[in-house]
LOGUKE-350224 format. One record per atom (N, C-alpha, C): residue in one letter; x, y, z. Coordinates in pm, whole numbers, padded with zeros to 5 digits, always signed. Each point is the difference from the previous one (the first is absolute). Layout:
BEGIN
aXYZ
...
***
This chain:
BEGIN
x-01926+00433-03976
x+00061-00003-00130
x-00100+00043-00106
x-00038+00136+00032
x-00108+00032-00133
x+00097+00091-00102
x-00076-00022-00154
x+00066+00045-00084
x-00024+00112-00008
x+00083+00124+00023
x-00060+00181-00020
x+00003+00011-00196
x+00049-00057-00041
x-00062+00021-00113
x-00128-00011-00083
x-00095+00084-00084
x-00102+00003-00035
x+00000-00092-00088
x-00078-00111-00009
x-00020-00073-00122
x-00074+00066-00061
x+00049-00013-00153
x-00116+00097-00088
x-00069-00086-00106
x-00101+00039-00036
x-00063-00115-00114
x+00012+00046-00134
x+00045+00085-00054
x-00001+00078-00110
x+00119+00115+00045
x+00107-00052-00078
x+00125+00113-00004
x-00025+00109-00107
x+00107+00073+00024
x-00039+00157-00085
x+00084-00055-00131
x-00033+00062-00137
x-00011-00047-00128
x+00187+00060-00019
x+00051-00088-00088
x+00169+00023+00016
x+00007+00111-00108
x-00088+00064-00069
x+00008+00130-00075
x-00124+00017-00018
x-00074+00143+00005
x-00082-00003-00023
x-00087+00080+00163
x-00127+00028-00031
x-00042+00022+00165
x-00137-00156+00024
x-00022+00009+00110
x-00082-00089+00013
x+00038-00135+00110
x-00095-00108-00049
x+00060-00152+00048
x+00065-00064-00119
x+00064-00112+00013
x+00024-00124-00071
x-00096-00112+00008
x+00066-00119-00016
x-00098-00105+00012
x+00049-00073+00146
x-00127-00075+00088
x+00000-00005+00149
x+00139-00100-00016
x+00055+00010+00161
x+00057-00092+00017
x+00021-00079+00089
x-00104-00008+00078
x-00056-00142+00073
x-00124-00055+00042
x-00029-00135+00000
x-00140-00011+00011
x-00148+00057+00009
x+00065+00127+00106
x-00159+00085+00016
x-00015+00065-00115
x+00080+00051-00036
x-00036+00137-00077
x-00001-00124-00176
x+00025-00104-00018
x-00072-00035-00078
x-00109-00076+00017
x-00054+00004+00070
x-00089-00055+00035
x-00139+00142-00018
x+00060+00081+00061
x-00071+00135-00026
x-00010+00020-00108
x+00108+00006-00109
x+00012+00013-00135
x-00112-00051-00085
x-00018-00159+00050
x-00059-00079-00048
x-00138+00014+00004
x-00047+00030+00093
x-00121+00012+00077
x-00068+00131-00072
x+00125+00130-00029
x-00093+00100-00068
x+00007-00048-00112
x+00064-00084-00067
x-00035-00039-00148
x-00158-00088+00027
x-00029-00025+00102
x-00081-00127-00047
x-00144+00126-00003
x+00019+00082+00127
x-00120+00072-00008
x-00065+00091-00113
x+00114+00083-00061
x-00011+00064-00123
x-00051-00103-00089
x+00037-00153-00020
x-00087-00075-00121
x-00119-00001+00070
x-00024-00077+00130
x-00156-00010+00035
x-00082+00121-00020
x+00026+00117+00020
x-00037+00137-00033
x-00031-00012-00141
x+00091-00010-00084
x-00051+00005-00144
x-00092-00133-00002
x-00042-00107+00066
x-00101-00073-00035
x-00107+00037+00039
x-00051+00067+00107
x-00086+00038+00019
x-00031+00129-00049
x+00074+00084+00005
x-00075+00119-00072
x+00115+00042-00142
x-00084-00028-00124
x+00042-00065-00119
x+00067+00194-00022
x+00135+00019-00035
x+00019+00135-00027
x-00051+00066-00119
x-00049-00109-00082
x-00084+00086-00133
x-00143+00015+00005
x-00037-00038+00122
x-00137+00069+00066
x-00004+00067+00097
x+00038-00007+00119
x-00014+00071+00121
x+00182+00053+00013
x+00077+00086-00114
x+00104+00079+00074
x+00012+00056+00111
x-00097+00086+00043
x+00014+00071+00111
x+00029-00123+00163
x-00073-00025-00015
x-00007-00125+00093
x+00119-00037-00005
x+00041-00076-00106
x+00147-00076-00004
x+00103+00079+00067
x-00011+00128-00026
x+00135+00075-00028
x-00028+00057+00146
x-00057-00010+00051
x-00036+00019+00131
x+00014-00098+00140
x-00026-00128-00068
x+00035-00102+00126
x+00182-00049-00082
x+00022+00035-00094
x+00140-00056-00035
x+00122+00117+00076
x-00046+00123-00047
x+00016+00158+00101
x+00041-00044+00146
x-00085-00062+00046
x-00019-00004+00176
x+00111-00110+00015
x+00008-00140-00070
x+00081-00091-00001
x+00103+00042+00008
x+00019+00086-00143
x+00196+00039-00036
x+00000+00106+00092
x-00024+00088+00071
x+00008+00089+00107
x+00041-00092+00130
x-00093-00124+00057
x+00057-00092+00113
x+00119-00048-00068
x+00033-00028-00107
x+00141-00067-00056
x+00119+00110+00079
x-00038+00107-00085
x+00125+00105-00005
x+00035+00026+00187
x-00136+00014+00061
x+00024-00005+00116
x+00072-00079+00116
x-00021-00150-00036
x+00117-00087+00040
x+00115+00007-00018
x-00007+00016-00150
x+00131+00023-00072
x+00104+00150+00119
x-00067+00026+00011
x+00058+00151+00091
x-00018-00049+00094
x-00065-00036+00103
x+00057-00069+00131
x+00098-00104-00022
x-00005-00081-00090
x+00069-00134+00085
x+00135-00042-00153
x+00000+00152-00063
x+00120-00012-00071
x+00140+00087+00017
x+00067-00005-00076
x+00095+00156+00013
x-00028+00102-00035
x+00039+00156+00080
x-00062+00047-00055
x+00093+00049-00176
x-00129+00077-00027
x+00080+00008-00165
x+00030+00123-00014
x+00120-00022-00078
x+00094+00133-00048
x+00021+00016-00161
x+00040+00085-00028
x+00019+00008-00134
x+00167-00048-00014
x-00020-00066-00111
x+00185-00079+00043
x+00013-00027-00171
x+00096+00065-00025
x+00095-00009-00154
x+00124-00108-00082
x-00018-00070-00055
x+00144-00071+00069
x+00014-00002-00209
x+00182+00051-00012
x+00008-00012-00122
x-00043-00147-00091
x+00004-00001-00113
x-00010-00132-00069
x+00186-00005-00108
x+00002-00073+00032
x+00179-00010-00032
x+00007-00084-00171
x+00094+00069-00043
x-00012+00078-00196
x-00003-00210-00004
x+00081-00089+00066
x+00041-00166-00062
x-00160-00050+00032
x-00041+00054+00069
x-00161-00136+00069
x-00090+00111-00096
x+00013+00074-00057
x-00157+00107-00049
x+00035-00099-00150
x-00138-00044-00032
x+00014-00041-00135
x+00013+00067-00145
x-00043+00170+00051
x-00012+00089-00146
x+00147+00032-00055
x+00113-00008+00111
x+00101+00058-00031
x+00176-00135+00002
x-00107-00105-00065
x+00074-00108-00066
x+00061+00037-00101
***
């Protein structure tokens, strides 16, 4: 009784190209985890002294992000979806 469906940790964004926000444990947990590293990064190497550095180990971080994000999400499409004249607030 195995499930053939792919669990995914990050679904594809409901307009727009890209991810959304995760939607189950791992992938926030991943989420979480690159938030924590990008701050420890900025504690140790202060970005209004050593940029290059920063932007370099933060670089390598958000690169392993995006890379999970592409294995263990959907993949992403470009997807349009109208906004309807009663829910848009400009055209009250």
């Amino acid at each position: 009784m195995s499930d053939s469906k792919k669990v995914t940790w990050f679904p594809a964004k409901k307009n727009g190209w890209g991810w959304g926000k995760p939607n189950t444990w791992q992938g926030w947990l991943v989420w979480s985890l690159y938030m924590f590293v990008v701050i420890a990064i900025s504690f140790i190497f202060d970005p209004k002294e050593t940029l290059i550095q920063w932007s370099i180990w933060v670089g390598i971080s958000t690169f392993l992000l995006l890379l999970i994000y592409y294995i263990k999400g959907e993949s992403p499409s470009w997807k349009w979806k109208r906004i309807e004249r009663k829910k848009h607030k400009l055209f009250k």
